[in-house]
Every structure is written in C-alpha cells, then in structure tokens.
Steps between C-alpha positions, in 0.01 A plus 500: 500500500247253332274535770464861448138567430417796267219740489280520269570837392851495462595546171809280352731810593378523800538120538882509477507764702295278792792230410776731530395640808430159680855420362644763735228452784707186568837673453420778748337226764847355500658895612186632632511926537513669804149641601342653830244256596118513661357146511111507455258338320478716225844658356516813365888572294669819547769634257701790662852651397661437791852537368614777248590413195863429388631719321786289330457084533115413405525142695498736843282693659626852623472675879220439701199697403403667853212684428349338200608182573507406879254765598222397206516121570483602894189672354333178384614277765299774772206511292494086472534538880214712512227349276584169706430704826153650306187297592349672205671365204563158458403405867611152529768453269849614499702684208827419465809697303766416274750767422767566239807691416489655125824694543307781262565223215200257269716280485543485906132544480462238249652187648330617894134460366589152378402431840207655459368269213569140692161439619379596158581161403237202550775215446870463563783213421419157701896577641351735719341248726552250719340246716492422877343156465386443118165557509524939488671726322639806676726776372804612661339848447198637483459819246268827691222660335625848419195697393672801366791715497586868630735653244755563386622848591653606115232487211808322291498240776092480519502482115713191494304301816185602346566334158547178740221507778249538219622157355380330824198791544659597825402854600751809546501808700751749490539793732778702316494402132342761302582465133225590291559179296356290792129581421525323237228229567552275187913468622481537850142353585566405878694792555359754769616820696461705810718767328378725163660457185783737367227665231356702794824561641632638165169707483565628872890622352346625163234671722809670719704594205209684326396673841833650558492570055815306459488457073887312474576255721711248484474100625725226625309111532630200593516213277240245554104482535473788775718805386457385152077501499504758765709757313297414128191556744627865603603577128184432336331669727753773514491569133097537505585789725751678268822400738763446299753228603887643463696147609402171532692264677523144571729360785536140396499215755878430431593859566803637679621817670601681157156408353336737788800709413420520122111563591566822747715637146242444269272669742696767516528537132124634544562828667169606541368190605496511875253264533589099520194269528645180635367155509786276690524235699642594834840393413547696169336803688792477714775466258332803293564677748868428596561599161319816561698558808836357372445788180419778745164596323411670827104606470529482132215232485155474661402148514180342413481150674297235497386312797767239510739794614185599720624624817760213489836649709734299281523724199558813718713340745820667392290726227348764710561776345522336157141378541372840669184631327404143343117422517438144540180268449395294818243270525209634752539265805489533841702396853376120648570639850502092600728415236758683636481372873524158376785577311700702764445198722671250219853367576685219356417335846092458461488536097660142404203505217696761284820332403647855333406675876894464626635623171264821555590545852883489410465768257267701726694538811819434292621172726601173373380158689863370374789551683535857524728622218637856432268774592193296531382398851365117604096494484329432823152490345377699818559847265222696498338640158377876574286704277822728456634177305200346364260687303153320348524485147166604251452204389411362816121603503531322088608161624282531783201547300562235199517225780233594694315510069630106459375456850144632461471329149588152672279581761187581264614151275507283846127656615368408124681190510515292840155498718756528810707716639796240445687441234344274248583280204380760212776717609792270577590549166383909379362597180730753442247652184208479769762692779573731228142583435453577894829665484373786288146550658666558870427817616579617827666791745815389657409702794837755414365742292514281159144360314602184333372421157586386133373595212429264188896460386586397921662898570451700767377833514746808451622664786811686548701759751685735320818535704803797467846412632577846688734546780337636840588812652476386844678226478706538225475147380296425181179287487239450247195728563176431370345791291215375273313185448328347166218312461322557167646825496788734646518648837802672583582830706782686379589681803641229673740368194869584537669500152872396490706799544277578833289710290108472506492686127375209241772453273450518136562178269419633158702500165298794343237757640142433476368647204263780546112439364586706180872354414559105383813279519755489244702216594828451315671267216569251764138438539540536896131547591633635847639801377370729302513867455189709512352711199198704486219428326385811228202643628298371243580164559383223790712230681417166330664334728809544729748496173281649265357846393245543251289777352165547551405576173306836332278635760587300727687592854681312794314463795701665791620138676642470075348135557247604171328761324205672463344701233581849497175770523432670112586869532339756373458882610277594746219721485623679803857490434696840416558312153129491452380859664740751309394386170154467604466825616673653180236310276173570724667889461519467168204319420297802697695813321421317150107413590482910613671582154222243323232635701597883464548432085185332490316833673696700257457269188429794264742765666770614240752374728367122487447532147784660433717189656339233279208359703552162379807495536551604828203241641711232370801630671312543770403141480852391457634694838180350649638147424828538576368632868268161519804261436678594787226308693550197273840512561521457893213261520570115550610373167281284325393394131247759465694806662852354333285577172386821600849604575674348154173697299439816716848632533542532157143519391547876730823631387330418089227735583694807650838481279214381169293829575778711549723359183113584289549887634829543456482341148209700424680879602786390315353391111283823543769729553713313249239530281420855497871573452475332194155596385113658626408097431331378806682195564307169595395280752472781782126513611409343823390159332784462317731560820273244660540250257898583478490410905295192470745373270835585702297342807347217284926375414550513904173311568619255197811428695362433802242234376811312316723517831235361724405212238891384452553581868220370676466742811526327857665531814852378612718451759842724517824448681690821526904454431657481819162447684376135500311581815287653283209418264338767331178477356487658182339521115649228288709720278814607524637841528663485123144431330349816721764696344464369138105540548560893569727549216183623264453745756853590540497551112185740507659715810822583318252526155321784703811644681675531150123671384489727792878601412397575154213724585645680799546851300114557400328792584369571828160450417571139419766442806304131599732376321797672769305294785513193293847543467528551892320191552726301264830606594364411929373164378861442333634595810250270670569179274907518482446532887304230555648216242797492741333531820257199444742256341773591754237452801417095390582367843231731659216439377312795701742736383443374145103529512537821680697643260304406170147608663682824600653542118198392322295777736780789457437421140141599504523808745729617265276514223228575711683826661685639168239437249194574764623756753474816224138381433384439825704823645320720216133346600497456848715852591488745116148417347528815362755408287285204418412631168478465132822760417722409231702816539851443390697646794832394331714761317585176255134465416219830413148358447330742299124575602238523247202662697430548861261287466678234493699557811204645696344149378740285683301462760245339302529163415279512172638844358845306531462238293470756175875663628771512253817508588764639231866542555714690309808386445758748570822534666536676799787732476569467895470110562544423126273242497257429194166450573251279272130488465342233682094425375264417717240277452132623472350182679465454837703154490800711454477742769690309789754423248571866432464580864698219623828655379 
C-alpha cells in the first residue's frame, strides 16, 4: 500500500479512507464478485438489485429480483449492444459493461463498486508483477477503465455508492433513485439522474390530495433516505395546504409481520382518515398490505402510493381487493418496442454474459436445471418467454436513457479530446470531473417519447402517470389504469377512477367539516389542529385568520367574504324619506297658517281685536311658533357644527318665546284681578313695555343657558352605534339625549308655571276668557310633553323615529298656541268684523258695567274719544251667581289701552 499515490485534494479523512479501501481492493481480488460482463475499451459499471433482499440473515442475498433485477440489467446490456452497433456515437471504439448484484442492500452495493475504483489508482504493490525475461514488468492483471456507473436502483443504496465514487471523481447515474437528498451538490457532487426527485413527486400527491379536498390523511414511510425524505417532502408541503396529517408511520428496515400488523391498527385508530399516503419500498408495500388483508379492512383504506409501488404486480398479487381504489405515482415512460424482442429471444443457451440469467429462467418457467426434484420439472433452456409471462418493466426507457447520457458525454469528451476517431491516450484514463461536466450538458431525445436533460443539481425533469388499480369489467381481472398525468401541475379525469368499494363517489377523508367563510375553528384542549369544531363569527366581527375572530371596531363592518372590514356609510335622514316629509309638511303648514295670522294682524294692527290681544305680545309669540316651525328643517338636515348649534340654541331659544309670552299674560290677568279684589289700586308692571321687558328677561335666562351649554359642550358631530345595531352608524349632534332633556327643563318649568296660571285664572269673566284659551293651550302642550319624553327616549335605536318625533312635538307645540290663542282672533276678523269693535259691555250676570253717557259707548268706535273712557265697577254681589264684583281703573294713557283690552 506504500505505492498508493494520493490526490491532491484528498483531505487526511479522505486519505484513510483511500487506504482502507485499497486494503479491501486486494481482499476482494482474491474472491472476486460475480458480475455480467461486456469487454470494451471503455467500461461503464452497473449496480442492479438482482436478488431481493433477505429478510432474516444479512450475509445473503434474498430471491431473484425478476423484474427489477434481471430485466433492468438486460436493459443495460441491450443498450451497450446498441450504442456499439450506432455509427453515430462513439464510432470506432467499443463500450464495454460491468454489472453488479446489490441485493437492495449499501452494503451489497458498497463492496460491488470497489471494483469500480481499481483503475482509479496510478500505482499498485511490486507483488503484482512479474517478469518473462527480466528486462519488463507485466501484471498478471490488467485493471479496465470504468468511466462511470448506472445506479443503484434504491436512493439508500445510491446514497452510500455516491459517498464513494466521488472519492475517486467517478460519475453516477441512477435511473430509479429519487430521494430528494440526492441534489445535494456539495454531498453528492458526481451524482446524476434520469429520474426526478421525490420533492416533485410529493408535490404531485399533495397536488392529488388537495384536488379531491382530502384535509386528514394519514402516512406510512419506510425507514431510510427514500420514504423518509419523500414522506417529510409530502408533509411540508401538505401542511402549507392546510392537510392535516392524522398518523405517521415508520416501517423500520428490521420490521416483521406484526409491525405491518401494529401499523394497519394505528391506522385504524383514525376513523375518519381514509386516506394513507405511502412512501415504501416495494417490499414493505407488500407486507402493508398482507396486514391489511390478514385484518380484513376490506375497502376501508384508499391508498396513496408512491412510484416504487408504481404499477408493480407484487404488492397486489394476492391484495386485489385490498389494494382496490389505490392511486399510485408512475414515472412517465414509454414501451422500447426493440427491447422487448431482444429479450423474448434470451435463453440461458445464447445469454452466457448474464451469469444470474439461469436463476431467472428457473423461477420464470418454474423448472430446475438440477435433477428434477418434487414438483419442479428439469430445464431444457429451449422454454420460450411470452409476453403473457414477461412484461417490460418502467424503468426500462430510465436505464435506457442514462446509458445512452454516459454514452453521449464520452462521445463529446473523445471528439474534444483525440484528433481521431480511435481511441487515444487522453482518454485511456477519464477525467471523471471533466465526464461529469459533459454529463450534465447532454441533451438529447431518446427517440421514445422522452427529452433527456439535467438541470444544475444532475435531476431530471418531472414527469409522472397517475395510475388507479381498478378491476375491469370485461375481463374481470384488475390492472392499473392510467387516469391523469403531472407535469408542473395536475391532470386527472375523474370519470374514469374506480374508488374501492366499486364506487366512483370520492370518498371523504376529513376529521371536521370545512368551516364556512363566516365561522372559525375551535380546536380542543388537546391542541389537535385537525379537528376542530366550527363557531360563527358575530356579525360585527372579521376572520383574522382561520382560528381567530375579531371585531371590526366602531363604524366599522365585515366585508361579506369576513376576510376584513370596511367603514360603514354615516346615516342620517333623508330629505325624501317618510321620516323627513311628515314633519316637513307639518312645519311648511304651520309656518304658512302663522305668516297669514302675522300678515292679517299686521293689516289689522289698530283693530280692537289685535289690540285687545296684546300686540306685542302676540308678535313675539308669533315669533316663537315661527321658530319652532324653522327648526324642524335644522333638525333633518346633515348634522354638522353649525346646524348641531342651531339645534342645541333654537329648540329652546322657541319654546322661551311662546311659553315666556304666554307666562307674561297669564301673570299679568292674574295680579290684576288679585288686585282689584283687594283694592281699586292699579297694580304694576302691566303696560305693554313692561310685559316686553318681563319676556326679554324669561327668554334672556333660556338664551343664558344655551351660550353656557355650547361653551362647556363644544357642539360637533358624532358617530352613534344603536344597541343591538352595530351595522349601524348614525350621524348625529355631539350631545347626548340626557343633556337635551336637562337643556329643556327651564322650559318645562315655565309650561307647568303657565299651566298652574291658566288654572288659577280659569273662572274670570267672559269678557276676559283669553285666559280659558291659554289654559287650553297649556293643558294640550302637557299632554304633548308627557307624550313625547317617553316616546323619544324609548325610540334611541331609531334614529328617524327619534328626529321624527321631536320635529313633530316641537311643531304640535306651536300649532297649539297658534290655533287656541289665534283661532278666536283670526275667526272674529276674517269671518265677524262686525263684532270687531271697541264694546266693553259686560255680558256676564257676575259682572254689570255701569255706563256713564252714550257717548261713551257710541264713541267706541273712535279710537281718540276712547282713550278719555272710564271704566268704574261697582262692587256688588250678585244675588243669582253670588259673585262680588270690584272696580277695576283704567288708565287714561294710551300705553295702557292693550293692557285693559288684552284681558
């Protein structure tokens, strides 16, 4: 081993690994391994698992592998044969093959590529040579070139020999390894494939599951780098998707029947998991389901398979109806028609280059070459192989395809490399990181359907059938039927899948029902994210996210997906609404009856009848109905700053005026009645100025109010929830409904001030029965107020019927003034002017008004002669009514005239 010369870029690991290795190069060369052989001038190694593996002793290999063992190295001895035969690649030199049994183990695969590595080596021990007539050295053996190697079938297997070819930069190509861990450059740099990796053939499963809405599945992997990355592969991407994973199961390599038995019971633990994603090698796939079969699950399961159960008849052999419904994963790849005619005309006769052919032919036509024993008859070799017992496995058109990619890659090396057509010196000895460099840049159509290329980490593009086991109706036997394909995304047609049971309904594999757009998931105390129960969302509130709920906020509203809000519109009544109209139409009513009454008193300013009421008086009342009439406007516009300030002054600024006015008259009748019981003194503060002043000052208190309730509350607009009603947002004045109520109460106070007036003063004479209409007026606007207190603070969640209401109370509240206090008046001038006259006659038995001279009655009809009237009277009592009568004076002036008349 001294003569062992290293790299340069081995590292001191790597070193005694070199060592090591050359240690058991010259063990092995002492018991060299059996191998099916091609002599050329360039080698290429092939590592096929020709024999099963054992299931008990490790030192032995199990049965013979017929499919993926015979038929797959047949594969790569045709395909040698035919790239020899092609004047096209690598004209003049021949390509030779070195083949290996695995037996499905690394460590098989292991000590079979030791081979591999011989010619790796630039020296070897003197004690390998000897010499025919001491002058030359010559071996005993000479070690071939191998240039790369096609395999190894398992990715555990190609895993292993790739962390040893890329020791000795010898380039790898696999055609049925798929583990996602073999892209990998900075690991597995000379590792390539004609196959994809398992990352898109867990996003092909993930792809299936979602398309048929599967949300709880369950999965069963086999230990090792191909169930193992393939089945992380599916979760990750299965868990982006919201599928929920209900078991997960590893079958260990050391398993036994009661470990498949132990898997089918935890599966069925999940009951509503009908769904099993499975990525096994063949052999667990198998022994899954003998377990499935041996605990009668019947069509309990729909299986999920990746492509090493592909449309391999070994699982389903004595699992039909176990297996019925199962969608399986198989690689894209297409029948080599030539293939199979060279293989149909093998026999153990003409194929003495495959040293495993006679152990396949036993097994196939179920013979012996021994002495015939038992049941088994002698093996003449002249059997004939028909395509009812030999069926071309899908790998084929794989192995095909990465040794016509080694080929082409040799073939470009040689054309850059030798000047002739020959083989020269410069590639005696390959560069396997040169090769590898070719390796990845061929490109090429393999003339069966199939482009060829690799991408930057050596895979292949993804292509797969999607296959259902289903039985045929015809026939009645079951076969694998191909009903979708995926590239880069899913095809599948659904009418031609047959579910187990027979049935062509999908089957459901959920835990829980989907939640609706307005309900999230409430999962449990155990914290199983698969389950969940489903609440609704309030309506106020949007879906955060699948688990969550939140509210939107104050004027704010879900959107109707619930995925977020949106600001709800202000509300406020509208012009033309039936909210808005009635009360209009009351005010423009009343606003027109009390502009006619202004209009007529104004044409009749000097009538009796107008003087008589208390001109000033009644302007200013008047005025106050007037106002009350213009707020209703103020009240159903848009509320703003200006008209919120209107509303908080003008309501109460118009009830001050009418219930002021009134309270003056009232007042005024009653001290001069109580006054002339007690004596003829005229009592004060009764001519028109003085009532005026009185008024100002009642209205002045309201008007003081208002000013101090719109400096401590600032008016302004704001937004209002009703209860019960987040949906919505009212627009309204930025007060609430307490401080209206409190900014009334100096009204309140002069209504029942007046009412308790009018009360007092209901019994005097005729002559003076204003005071009767007053009291009419009071005891409706009492009515009026104790209806609508109740009415407006019981109708807060409708705010139309709230505004419609108040605008409706505050204008009944003026037309009720306006008709008792104005219909006499207006009924005597418009219909009796007649009686429009200056006649103090006392038409009451309590009351006798004794006259002086006819001249003074004649003279009530003149203004001037009027003024000089005195009125005396008597007191007396009445024997009839008993009532005691008093003198009441009347002033000389004209200032005092509308007072007297105004009773």
């Amino acid at each position: 081993m001294m003569g062992v010369i290293f790299p340069l870029w081995a590292s001191f690991a790597e070193k005694i690994l070199v060592l090591l290795v050359v240690f058991l190069l010259r063990v092995r060369a002492e018991n060299p391994a059996l191998s099916a052989y091609i002599p050329g001038e360039i080698i290429i190694g092939g590592l096929f698992p020709i024999h099963q593996k054992s299931s008990g002793d490790r030192s032995i290999c199990g049965e013979i592998n017929m499919d993926r063992g015979v038929q797959r190295a047949e594969a790569m001895l045709f395909t040698i044969d035919e790239i020899n035969r092609n004047p096209k690649v690598l004209p003049k030199i021949t390509l030779g093959a070195k083949i290996y049994d695995t037996c499905a183990r690394g460590t098989y695969a292991l000590e079979r590529s030791l081979e591999f590595i011989r010619g790796s080596f630039t020296s070897i021990g003197s004690s390998d040579f000897f010499c025919d007539d001491g002058t030359k050295a010559k071996a005993n053996y000479t070690f071939e070139n191998v240039a790369g190697v096609i395999g190894g079938s398992y990715s555990s297997v190609s895993i292993q020999v790739a962390n040893l070819l890329r020791l000795f930069k010898l380039p790898q190509i696999s055609y049925a390894s798929t583990s996602a861990d073999l892209s990998d450059k900075a690991r597995y740099d000379y590792f390539s494939r004609t196959v994809p990796p398992d990352d898109f053939q867990a996003k092909a499963i993930v792809d299936i599951v979602e398309f048929f809405n599967w949300t709880y599945v369950s999965t069963v992997a086999s230990e090792g780098d191909y169930g193992q990355s393939g089945i992380d592969e599916f979760k990750e991407k299965a868990v982006a998707r919201n599928i929920c994973i209900a078991e997960s199961i590893k079958i260990l390599s050391n398993s036994n029947p009661s470990t498949f038995d132990d898997a089918i019971t935890k599966l069925l633990a999940k009951e509503n998991a009908k769904i099993v994603v499975l990525f096994l090698r063949i052999e667990d796939a198998t022994h899954l389901l003998d377990a499935a079969r041996r605990s009668g699950v019947g069509s309990r399961f729909v299986w999920i398979a990746s492509d090493a159960w592909g449309t391999q008849e070994k699982p389903v052999l004595q699992n039909s109806w176990v297996a019925e419904g199962a969608l399986t994963i198989e690689l894209q790849s297409s029948f080599i028609p030539p293939f199979n005619d060279y293989f149909l005309s093998l026999n153990p006769l003409n194929n003495v280059r495959n040293p495993w052919f006679k152990e396949y032919w036993t097994s196939a036509h179920n013979c012996s070459f021994k002495v015939s024993q038992g049941e088994r008859a002698k093996c003449t070799g002249s059997e004939k192989l028909s395509t009812g017992t030999f069926k071309q496995e899908t790998k084929v058109q794989f192995i095909y395809d990465a040794v016509y990619a080694i080929a082409l890659a040799i073939d470009a090396m040689h054309k850059a490399s030798c000047t002739t057509e020959e083989l020269c010196d410069d590639m005696r000895q390959i560069n396997g990181m040169i090769l590898r460099e070719y390796i990845l840049n061929t490109t090429f159509n393999d003339g069966y359907g199939a482009f060829v290329k690799f991408d930057e980490k050596g895979d292949a593009m993804g292509r797969y059938n999607i296959m259902n086991f289903q039985k045929n109706k015809k026939t009645g036997s079951y076969q694998y039927k191909v009903v979708g394909s995926w590239t880069d995304r899913l095809t599948i047609d659904t009418d031609k899948i047959v579910w187990a049971g027979k049935t062509r309904e999908v089957p459901s594999s959920r835990c829980s029902r989907p939640c609706e757009f307005n309900e999230f998931k409430f999962v449990g105390k155990d914290g199983d994210t698969c389950c969940w129960a489903c609440i609704k969302c309030q309506e106020w509130e949007y879906l955060k996210d699948e688990f969550t709920c939140v509210d939107c906020g104050e004027a704010m509203w879900p959107n109707p997906d619930k995925r977020g809000c949106h600001r709800l519109p202000e509300q406020y009544i509208s012009i033309l609404s039936v909210y808005a109209l009635v009360p209009v139409v009351l005010s423009c009513v009343g606003l027109i009856a009390t502009c006619i009454v202004i209009v007529t008193f104004l044409q009749h300013n000097d009538t009796p009848v107008v003087m008589a009421s208390g001109r000033e008086l009644s302007y200013m009342l008047l005025g106050g109905c007037v106002l009350c009439y213009l707020v209703t406007f103020v009240l159903i516009a848009r509320p703003s700053t200006i008209t919120c300030a209107i509303q908080r002054a003008g309501i109460g600024l118009g009830f001050s005026v009418i219930y002021s006015s009134l309270l003056t008259k009232t007042n005024r009748i009653s001290r001069i009645f109580d006054s002339a019981r007690r004596s003829a003194r005229r009592p004060p503060f009764i001519s028109p100025k003085s009532q005026i002043v009185i008024t100002l000052v009642l209205i002045s208190i309201q008007v003081l109010f208002s000013i101090v309730w719109l400096v401590l509350e600032r008016p302004g607009t704001r937004l209002y929830t009703p209860k019960n009603k987040r949906n919505e947002v009212i627009l309204k004045c930025k007060t609430d409904d307490i401080s209206f109520l409190v900014s009334l109460l100096y009204n309140i106070i002069l209504i029942i001030v007046c009412t308790l007036y009018a009360i007092k003063t209901r019994k005097i004479p005729e002559n003076f029965n204003e005071s009767k209409f007053i009291g009419f007026a009071m005891y409706t606007t009492c009515i009026i107020w104790l209806a609508f207190v109740p009415i407006y603070f019981g109708t807060l969640n409708s705010f139309e019927v709230q505004i419609t209401t108040l605008c409706i109370s505050i204008s009944l509240s003026a037309t009720v003034a306006l008709v008792c206090l104005f219909t006499p008046k207006m009924y005597i001038i418009v219909f009796q002017p007649e009686k429009n006259v200056r006649r103090l006659t006392m038409n009451s038995a309590s009351y006798k008004k004794p006259v002086t001279n006819t001249s003074s009655v004649l003279g009530a009809n003149n203004h001037d002669s009027y003024t000089d009237e005195r009125i005396k009277l008597n007191v007396n009592y009445d024997e009839r009514h008993g009532v005691r009568t008093v003198p009441v004076p009347v002033s000389k002036t004209n200032g005092d005239q509308d007072s007297l008349h105004s009773l």
